[in-house]
C-alpha positions in Angstrom: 21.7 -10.8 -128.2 20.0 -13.7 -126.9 21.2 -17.2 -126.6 18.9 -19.7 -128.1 16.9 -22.2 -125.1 19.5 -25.2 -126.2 23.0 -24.4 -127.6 25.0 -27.3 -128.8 29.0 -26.7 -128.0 31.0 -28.1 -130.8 34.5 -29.6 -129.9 36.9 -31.6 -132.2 39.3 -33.1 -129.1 39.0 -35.6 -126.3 40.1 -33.2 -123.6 38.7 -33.8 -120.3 38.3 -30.6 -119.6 36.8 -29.2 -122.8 33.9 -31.8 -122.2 33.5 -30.8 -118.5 33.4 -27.2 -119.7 30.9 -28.1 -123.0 28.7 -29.9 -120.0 28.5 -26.9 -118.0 28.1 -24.5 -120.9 25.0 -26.2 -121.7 23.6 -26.9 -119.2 23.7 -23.4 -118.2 21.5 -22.4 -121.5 18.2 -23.3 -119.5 19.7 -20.3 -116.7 20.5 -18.3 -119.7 16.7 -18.7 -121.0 14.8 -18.0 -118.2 16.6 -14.4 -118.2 15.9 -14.0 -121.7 12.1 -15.2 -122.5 11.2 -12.8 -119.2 12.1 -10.2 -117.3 13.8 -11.2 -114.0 11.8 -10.0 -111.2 13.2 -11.9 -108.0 17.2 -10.9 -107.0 18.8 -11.9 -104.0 21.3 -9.3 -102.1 24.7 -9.7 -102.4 26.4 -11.5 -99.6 28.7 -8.6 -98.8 25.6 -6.4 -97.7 23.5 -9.9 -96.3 26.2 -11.1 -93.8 26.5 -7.3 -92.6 22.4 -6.5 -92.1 20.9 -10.2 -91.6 18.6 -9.4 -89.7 17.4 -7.2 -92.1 17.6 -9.2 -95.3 16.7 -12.7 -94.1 13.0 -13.7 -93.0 12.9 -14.2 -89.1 9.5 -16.0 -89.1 7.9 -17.0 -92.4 9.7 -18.3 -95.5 8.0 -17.3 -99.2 9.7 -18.1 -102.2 12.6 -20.9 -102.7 15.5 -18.7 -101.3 15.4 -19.7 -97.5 12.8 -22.3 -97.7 13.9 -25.4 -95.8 15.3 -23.1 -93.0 14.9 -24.5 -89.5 14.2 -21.6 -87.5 11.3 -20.5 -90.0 9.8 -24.4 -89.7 7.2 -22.7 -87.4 5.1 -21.3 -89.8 4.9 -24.3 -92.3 2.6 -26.0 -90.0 0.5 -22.6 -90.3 0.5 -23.1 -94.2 -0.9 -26.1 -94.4 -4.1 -25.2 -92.1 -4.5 -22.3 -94.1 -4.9 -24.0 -97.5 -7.4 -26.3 -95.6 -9.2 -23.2 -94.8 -9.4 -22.0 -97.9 -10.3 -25.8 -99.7 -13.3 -25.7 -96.9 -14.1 -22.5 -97.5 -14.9 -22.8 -100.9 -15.7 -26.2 -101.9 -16.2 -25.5 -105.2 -12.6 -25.4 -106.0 -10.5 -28.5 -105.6 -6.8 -28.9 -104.5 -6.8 -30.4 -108.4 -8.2 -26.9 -109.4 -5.4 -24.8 -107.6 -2.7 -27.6 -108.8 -3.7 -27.4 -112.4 -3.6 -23.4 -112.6 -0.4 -23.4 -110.7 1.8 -26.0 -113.0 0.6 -23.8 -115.9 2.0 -21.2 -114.6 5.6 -22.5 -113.2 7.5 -21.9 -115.7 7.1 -18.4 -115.7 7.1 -18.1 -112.3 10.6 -20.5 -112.5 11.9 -17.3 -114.7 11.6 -14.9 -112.4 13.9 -16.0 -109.9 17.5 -14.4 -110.9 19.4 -16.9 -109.0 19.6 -20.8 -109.5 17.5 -23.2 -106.6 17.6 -27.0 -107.0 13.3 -27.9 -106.9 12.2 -30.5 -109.1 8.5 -29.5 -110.7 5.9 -30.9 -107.8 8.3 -29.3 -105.1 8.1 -25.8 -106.5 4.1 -26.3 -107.3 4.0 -27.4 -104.5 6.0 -24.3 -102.5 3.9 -22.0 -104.7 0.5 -23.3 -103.7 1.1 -23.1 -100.1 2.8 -19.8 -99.9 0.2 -18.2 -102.0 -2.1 -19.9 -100.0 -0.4 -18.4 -96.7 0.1 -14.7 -98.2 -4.2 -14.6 -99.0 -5.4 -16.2 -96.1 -3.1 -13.9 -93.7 -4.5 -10.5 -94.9 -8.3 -11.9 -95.9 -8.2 -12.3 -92.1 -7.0 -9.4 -91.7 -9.9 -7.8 -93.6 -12.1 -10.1 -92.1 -11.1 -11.0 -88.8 -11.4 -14.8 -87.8 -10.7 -16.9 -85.5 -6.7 -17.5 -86.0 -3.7 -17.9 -83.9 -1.6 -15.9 -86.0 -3.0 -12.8 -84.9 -3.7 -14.2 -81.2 0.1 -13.4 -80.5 0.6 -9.5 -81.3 4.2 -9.7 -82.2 2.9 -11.7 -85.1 1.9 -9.8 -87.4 4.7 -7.1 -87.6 7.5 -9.4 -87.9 5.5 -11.6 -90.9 5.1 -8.3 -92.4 8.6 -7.4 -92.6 9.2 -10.7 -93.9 6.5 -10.5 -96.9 8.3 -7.2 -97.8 11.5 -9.0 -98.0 13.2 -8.9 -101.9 14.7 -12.4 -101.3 10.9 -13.8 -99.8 9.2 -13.1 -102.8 6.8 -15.6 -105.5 5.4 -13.7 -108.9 2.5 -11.9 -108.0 0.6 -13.3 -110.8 0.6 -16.4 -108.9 -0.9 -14.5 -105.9 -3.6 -13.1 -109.0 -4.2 -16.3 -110.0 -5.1 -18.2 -106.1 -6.8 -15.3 -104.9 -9.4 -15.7 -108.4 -10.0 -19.5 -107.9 -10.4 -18.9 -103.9 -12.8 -15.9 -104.4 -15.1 -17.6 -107.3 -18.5 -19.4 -107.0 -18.3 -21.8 -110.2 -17.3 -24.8 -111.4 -15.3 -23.7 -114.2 -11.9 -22.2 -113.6 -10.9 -22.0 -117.7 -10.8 -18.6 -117.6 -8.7 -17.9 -115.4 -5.6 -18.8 -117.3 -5.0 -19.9 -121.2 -4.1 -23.6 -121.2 -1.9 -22.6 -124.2 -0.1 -20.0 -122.3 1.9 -19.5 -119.0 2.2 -15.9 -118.9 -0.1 -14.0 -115.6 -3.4 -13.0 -116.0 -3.8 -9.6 -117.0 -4.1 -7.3 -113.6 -7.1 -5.0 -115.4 -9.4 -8.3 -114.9 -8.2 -8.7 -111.1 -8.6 -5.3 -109.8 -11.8 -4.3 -110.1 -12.1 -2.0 -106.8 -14.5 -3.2 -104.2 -14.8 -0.8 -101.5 -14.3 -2.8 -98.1 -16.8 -2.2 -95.4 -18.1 -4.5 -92.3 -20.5 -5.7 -94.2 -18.5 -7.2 -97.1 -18.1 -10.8 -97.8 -14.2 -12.1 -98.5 -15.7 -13.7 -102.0 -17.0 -9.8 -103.1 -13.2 -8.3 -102.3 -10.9 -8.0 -104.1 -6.6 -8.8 -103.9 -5.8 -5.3 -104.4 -8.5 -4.2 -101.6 -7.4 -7.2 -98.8 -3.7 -5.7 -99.2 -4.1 -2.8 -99.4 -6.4 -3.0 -96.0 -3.3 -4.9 -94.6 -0.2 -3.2 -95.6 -1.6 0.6 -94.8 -2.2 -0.1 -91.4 0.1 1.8 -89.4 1.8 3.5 -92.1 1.2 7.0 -91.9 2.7 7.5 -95.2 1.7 5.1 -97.4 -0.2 5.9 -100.8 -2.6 3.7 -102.8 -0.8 2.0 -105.9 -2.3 2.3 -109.2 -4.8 -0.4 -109.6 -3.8 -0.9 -113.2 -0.6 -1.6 -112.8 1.7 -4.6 -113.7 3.7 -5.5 -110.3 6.3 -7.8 -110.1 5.7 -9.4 -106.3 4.5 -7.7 -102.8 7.2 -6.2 -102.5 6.9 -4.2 -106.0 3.0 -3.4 -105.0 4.5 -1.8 -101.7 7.5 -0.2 -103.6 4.6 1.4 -106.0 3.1 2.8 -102.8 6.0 5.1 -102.4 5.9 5.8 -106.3 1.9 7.0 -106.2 2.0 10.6 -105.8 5.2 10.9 -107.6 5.8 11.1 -111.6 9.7 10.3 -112.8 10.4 11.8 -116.2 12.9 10.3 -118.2 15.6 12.7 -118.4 18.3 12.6 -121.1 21.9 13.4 -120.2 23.3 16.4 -121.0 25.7 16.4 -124.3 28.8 18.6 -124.3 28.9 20.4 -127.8 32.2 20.5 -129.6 34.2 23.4 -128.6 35.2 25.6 -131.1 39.0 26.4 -130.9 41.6 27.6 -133.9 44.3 25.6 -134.3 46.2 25.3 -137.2 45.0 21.9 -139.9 49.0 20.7 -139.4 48.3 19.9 -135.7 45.6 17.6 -135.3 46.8 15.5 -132.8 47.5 18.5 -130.3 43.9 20.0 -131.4 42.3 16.7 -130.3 44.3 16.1 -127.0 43.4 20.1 -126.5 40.0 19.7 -127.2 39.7 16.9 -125.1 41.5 18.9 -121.9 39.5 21.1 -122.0 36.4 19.3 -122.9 37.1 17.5 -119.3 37.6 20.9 -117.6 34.4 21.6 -118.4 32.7 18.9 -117.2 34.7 19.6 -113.7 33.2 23.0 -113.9 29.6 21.2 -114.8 29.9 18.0 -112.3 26.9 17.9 -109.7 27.7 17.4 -106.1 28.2 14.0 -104.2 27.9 15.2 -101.3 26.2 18.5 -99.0 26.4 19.5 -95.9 24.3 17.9 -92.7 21.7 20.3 -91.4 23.5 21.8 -88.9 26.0 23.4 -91.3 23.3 24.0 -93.7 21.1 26.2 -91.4 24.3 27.9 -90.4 24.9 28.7 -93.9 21.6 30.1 -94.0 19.2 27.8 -95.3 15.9 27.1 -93.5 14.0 23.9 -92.7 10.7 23.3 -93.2 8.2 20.5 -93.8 6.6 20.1 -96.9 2.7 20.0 -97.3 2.8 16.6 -99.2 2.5 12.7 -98.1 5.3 11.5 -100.9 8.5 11.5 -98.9 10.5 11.9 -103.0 9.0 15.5 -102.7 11.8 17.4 -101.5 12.2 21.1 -102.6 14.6 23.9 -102.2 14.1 27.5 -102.7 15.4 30.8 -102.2 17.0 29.0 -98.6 14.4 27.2 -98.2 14.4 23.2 -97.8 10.9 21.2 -97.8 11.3 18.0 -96.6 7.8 15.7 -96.1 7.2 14.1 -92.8 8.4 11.1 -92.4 8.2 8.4 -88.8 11.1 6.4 -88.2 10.9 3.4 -85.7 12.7 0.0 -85.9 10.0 -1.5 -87.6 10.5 0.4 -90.8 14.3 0.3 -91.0 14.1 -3.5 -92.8 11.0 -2.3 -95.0 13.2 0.8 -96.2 16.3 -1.3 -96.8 14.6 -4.1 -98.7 12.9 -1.3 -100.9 16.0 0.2 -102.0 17.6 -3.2 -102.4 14.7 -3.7 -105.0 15.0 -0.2 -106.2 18.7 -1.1 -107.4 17.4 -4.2 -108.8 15.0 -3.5 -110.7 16.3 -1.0 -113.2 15.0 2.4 -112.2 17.0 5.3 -114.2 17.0 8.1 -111.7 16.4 5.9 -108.1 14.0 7.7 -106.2 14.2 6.1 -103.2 18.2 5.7 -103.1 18.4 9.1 -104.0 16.2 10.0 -100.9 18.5 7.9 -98.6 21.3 9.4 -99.7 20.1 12.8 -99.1 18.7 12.1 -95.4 22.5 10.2 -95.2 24.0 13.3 -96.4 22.0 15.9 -93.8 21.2 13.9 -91.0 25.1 12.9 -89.2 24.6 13.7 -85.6 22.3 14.3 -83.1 22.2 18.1 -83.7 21.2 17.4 -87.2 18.2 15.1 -85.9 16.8 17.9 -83.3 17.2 20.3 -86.0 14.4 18.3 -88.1 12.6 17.4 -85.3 12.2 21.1 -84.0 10.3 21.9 -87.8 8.5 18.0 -87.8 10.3 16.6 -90.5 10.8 13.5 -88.9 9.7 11.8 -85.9 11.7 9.6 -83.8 10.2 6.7 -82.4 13.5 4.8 -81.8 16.0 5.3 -78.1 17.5 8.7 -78.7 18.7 10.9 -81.8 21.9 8.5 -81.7 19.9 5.8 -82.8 18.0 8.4 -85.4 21.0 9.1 -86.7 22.4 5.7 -87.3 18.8 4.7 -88.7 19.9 7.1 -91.3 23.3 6.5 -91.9 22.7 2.5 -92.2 20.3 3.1 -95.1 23.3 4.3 -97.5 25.5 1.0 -97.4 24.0 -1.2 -100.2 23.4 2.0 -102.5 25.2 2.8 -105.8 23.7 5.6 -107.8 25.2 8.0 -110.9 25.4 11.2 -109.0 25.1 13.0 -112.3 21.6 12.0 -113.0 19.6 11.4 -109.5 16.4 12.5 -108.6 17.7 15.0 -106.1 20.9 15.6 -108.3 19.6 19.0 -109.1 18.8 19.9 -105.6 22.0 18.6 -104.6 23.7 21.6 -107.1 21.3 24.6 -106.1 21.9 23.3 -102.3 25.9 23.5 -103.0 25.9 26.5 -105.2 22.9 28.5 -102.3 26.2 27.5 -99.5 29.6 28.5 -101.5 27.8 31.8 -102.1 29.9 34.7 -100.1 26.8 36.4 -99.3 25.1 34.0 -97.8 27.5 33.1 -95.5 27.8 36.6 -94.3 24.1 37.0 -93.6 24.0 33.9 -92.3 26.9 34.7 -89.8 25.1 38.1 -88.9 22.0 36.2 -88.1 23.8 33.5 -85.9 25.7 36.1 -84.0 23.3 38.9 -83.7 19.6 37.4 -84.2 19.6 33.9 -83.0 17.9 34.4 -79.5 16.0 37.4 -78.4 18.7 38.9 -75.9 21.1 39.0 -79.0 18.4 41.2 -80.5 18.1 43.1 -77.1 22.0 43.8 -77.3 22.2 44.7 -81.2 19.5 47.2 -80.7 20.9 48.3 -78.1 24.3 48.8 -79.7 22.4 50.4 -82.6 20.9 52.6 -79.9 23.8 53.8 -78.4 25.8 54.1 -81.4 23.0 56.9 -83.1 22.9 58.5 -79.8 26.7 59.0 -79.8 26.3 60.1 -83.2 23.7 62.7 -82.6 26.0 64.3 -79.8 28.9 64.5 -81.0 27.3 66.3 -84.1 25.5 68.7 -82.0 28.5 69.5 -80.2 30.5 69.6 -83.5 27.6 72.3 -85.2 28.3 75.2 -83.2 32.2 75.8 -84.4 30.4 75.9 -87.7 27.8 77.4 -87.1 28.7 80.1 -84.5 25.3 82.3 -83.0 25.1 85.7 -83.8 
């Protein structure tokens, strides 16, 4: 149920404390409303998980958003702001710093809502964050789209790092804000009333901000459109990323990158399974012992039912018989197994990505997502990947490649991704591949086959020496048979 914007606290005493708590209490109704009228989009990570990974949960050269804004060793880049919104006030004179200021304080108190955790801005501070953060985030990857003359991409470890920061969940603004910038910085006219409802704060729909526009060297930055510029930036040097949907409704840049991973995947909403009552005779004078039976053995069957936590790393796996192979698709959630086979899709790993990854699965546990794909990945690549055996054995079938020092540091890449995850084991995306994995490796026969294979058939003198064995054994066979015969068979 939710709590009405301003809730008055009745109290019939004097008590000190009772007005110090009726103060707080409502005080807190304006926290209480901005998590009610919308949907919070904008978490922070706990501080457990922060002081462990800073590095890769806290911005090391830009700051967006109100979270770490203020910070001295990100000071840097506010100089770089404020030249960018000059280059975008000369570049189009036909929109004022009034212009951007009046869409901008329509829109703050939505954008004020989607930010889970309480900051202390008065109005012109945040309006004034917004604008030159937006400001920073369009100007950065129209360049990159249409390369200018800027010192931000003069230094080459630039760009990577101010990357990784953008796709930070705690460096975040509402991307509608970003929608609504990018449209007064991209139009030609002098009137800007379309572009938001002066009786409305909610974002602009996305439908009327991206309208494709293929990019090519002859494009102008005023013909492009947001989805096109970041899309040019953010795919460059990802071998695995997917174009989002341009219809959808995202959230921040990080939710547009998160719905590059999502592209070539659907989710279906599964329901969980429902035990049916058991069926058990038991005499009408007993109920209590009929429902305390029912219930044991209710609970024994949901033992009997329980999907896996855990499976084994790739090196027990093959030697229980199952074989590796890489799957022909770009969507790293596509991850099949089948008559001892595992598909896995490629996927690069290099230091760059580990924060990206981390912050994604951060979101992903944020943002309400029933069945996880991406946590469910990183526990799965967690569970198979524990040593450096396990990373040559994916790297012999190109399931991964290892751009970092050694298979150590592969294997810790992997390992590091599980800390911050909690996910229902029961109802996972790979849940199901978890239990066919488990059942393929308890089964008797496979083991044995496996074994023979390992012992027999796993390099090509084995096979020399089994055939061999098989050789001499039919031989031995045949003559002590043939000199067997003749005491049955005596010649006449």
């Amino acid at each position: 149920m939710a709590l009405p914007n301003h809730l008055a606290i009745d109290i019939r005493t004097d008590d000190p404390l009772a007005l110090s708590i009726k103060k707080k209490l409502e005080s807190s109704a304006t926290f209480q409303s901005r998590t009610t009228d919308r949907t919070v989009a904008i978490f922070r990570v706990p501080s457990h998980i922060r002081e462990r990974h800073k590095n890769f949960y806290e911005p090391r050269l830009v700051s967006i958003g109100p979270y770490h804004r203020g910070s001295e060793r990100l000071k840097c880049m506010e100089e770089q702001k404020l030249e960018y919104v000059k280059k975008m006030l000369y570049e189009n004179p036909d929109v004022t710093l009034d212009d951007y200021l009046a869409v901008l304080r329509k829109l703050e108190p939505a954008a004020q809502r989607c930010y889970y955790e309480k900051f202390y801005m008065d109005s012109d501070e945040f309006v004034e964050m917004l604008l030159y953060d937006a400001c920073f985030i369009i100007q950065l990857v129209v360049n990159w789209s249409f390369p200018d003359d800027d010192i931000v991409y003069d230094i080459s470890w630039n760009i990577p790092l101010i990357k990784s920061d953008l796709l930070m969940l705690e460096n975040q603004i509402p991307f509608f804000v970003l929608q609504n910038v990018f449209q007064l910085y991209s139009t030609r006219s002098d009137d800007t009333s379309d572009l938001i409802s002066p009786s409305s704060t909610e974002p602009m729909s996305p439908d009327s901000e991206f309208d494709k526009v293929s990019l090519s060297e002859d494009s102008e930055p005023d013909k492009a459109s947001l989805f096109d510029v970041l899309v040019e930036f953010l795919q460059h040097g990802n071998e695995t990323f997917q174009v989002p949907e341009q219809d959808n409704n995202y959230d921040h840049l990080l939710d547009f990158y998160y719905q590059c991973y999502m592209r070539t995947q659907e989710f279906p909403m599964k329901r969980r399974k429902k035990f049916l009552p058991l069926k058990i005779t038991i005499p009408k004078v007993f109920p209590i012992i009929s429902s305390i039976r029912r219930l044991t053995m209710r609970r024994r069957l949901q033992m009997v039912m329980r999907k896996p936590r855990m499976i084994s790393c790739a090196t027990e796996l093959q030697e229980a018989g199952i074989t590796f192979k890489k799957a022909d698709s770009k969507s790293i959630f596509n991850v099949h197994f089948s008559n001892g086979v595992l598909r896995i899709p490629y996927t690069p790993i290099e230091e760059a990505t580990r924060p990206q990854i981390m912050n994604l699965i951060a979101f992903e546990q944020c943002s309400g997502q029933k069945h996880k794909p991406l946590s469910s990945y990183a526990v799965f690549m967690d569970c198979i990947v524990n040593t450096s055996r396990d990373v040559l054995i994916l790297q012999q079938n190109e399931i991964i490649e290892n751009k970092l020092a050694d298979e150590k540091a592969a294997a810790e890449f992997f390992n590091q991704l599980r800390y911050c995850i909690y996910l229902d084991y029961e109802d996972h995306h790979l849940a199901e591949l978890f239990k066919n994995v488990k059942k393929y490796c308890d089964s008797s026969w496979q083991k044995y086959r496996a074994k023979l294979y390992r012992d027999y058939f796993s390099n090509p003198w084995s096979i020399i020496s089994f055939i061999a064995g098989i050789v001499l054994l039919l031989l031995t066979f045949l003559q002590t048979f043939y000199t067997v015969m003749p005491y049955y068979r005596p010649s006449h």
